[in-house]
Structure formats: C-alpha cells, structure tokens
C-alpha positions in Angstrom: -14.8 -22.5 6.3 -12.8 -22.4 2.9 -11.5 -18.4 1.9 -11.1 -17.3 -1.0 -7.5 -16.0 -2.1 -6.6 -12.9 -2.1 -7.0 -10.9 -5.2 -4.7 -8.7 -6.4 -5.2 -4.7 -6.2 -1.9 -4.0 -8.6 0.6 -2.2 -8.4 0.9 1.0 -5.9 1.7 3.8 -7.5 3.5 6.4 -4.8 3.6 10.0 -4.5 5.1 11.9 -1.6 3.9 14.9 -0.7 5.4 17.1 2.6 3.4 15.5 4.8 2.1 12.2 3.5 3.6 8.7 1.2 0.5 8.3 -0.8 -0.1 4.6 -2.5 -3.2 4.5 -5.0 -4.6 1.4 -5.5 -7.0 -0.4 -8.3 -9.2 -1.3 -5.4 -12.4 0.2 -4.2 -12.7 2.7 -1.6 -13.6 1.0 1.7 -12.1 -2.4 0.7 -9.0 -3.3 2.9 -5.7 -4.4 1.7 -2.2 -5.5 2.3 0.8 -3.5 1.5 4.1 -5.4 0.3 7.2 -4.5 -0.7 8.8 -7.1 -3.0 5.8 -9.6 -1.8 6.9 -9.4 1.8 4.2 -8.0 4.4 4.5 -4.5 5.7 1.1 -3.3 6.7 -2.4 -3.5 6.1 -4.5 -0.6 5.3 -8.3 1.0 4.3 -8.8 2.3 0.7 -9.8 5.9 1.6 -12.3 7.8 -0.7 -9.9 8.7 -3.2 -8.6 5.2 -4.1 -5.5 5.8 -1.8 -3.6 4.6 1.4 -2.0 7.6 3.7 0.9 7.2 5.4 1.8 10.3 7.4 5.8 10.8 6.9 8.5 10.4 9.2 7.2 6.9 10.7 8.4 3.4 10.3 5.9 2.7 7.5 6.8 5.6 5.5 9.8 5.1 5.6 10.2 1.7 5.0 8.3 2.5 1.7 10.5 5.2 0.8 13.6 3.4 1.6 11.8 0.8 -1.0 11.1 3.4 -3.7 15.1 4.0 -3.2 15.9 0.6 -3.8 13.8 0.5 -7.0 11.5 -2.6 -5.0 7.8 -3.9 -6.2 5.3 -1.9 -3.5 1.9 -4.0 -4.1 -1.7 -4.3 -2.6 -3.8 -7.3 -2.5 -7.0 -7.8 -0.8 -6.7 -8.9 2.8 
C-alpha cells in the first residue's frame, strides 16, 4: 500500500510559559504530527484543542527545543 507524503503543518511558533514549551501548529486539532528541529526528528505529537503541542519543561524534549530556540534553529511540524 502506497502513502501519501507527509504534508507540511508550518512552522512552530513557541512560547514558554513556567511550566510548559508550547509549539502551535497550522494543523487541526486531533491530527498527529512530527516535530523537527532543522528537519531532523525529535518527537511526534497530538494537536490538542487549541492548535498546540505541550511539552511540560525540564525534560529532554523541552529542552532540546529550547536549546534550539537558543541556537536560532527551524522547529517544524509535518503530518506523520
């Protein structure tokens, strides 16, 4: 069976709160994604209700995204 390939979701933009690293995405709440940073893997994730991706801070994933942001790297989603 032939897939289809992925689709883009843009660009995350990232905000950092004191508890979470939120990433909004362009796709739909529900759809699941893959997070990259500079187009290589780092996790795959659930488009909550609000269009965003939670990552509670102080693990690996949080901050391997904000050592990213530091580093002025690409962070995008695309469909998994």
């Amino acid at each position: 069976m032939k897939r289809d390939p992925p689709k883009s979701c843009g660009t995350g933009d990232v905000e950092v709160t004191d508890r979470h690293v939120i990433a909004t995405s362009d796709a739909m709440p529900g759809d699941i994604v893959d997070v990259l940073i500079d187009d290589e893997y780092l996790f795959t994730a659930t488009i909550g209700r609000g269009g965003e991706i939670k990552v509670t801070k102080g693990t690996n994933i949080a901050n391997r995204i904000l050592d990213a942001l530091d580093c002025d790297a690409r962070i995008t989603m695309r469909s998994a």
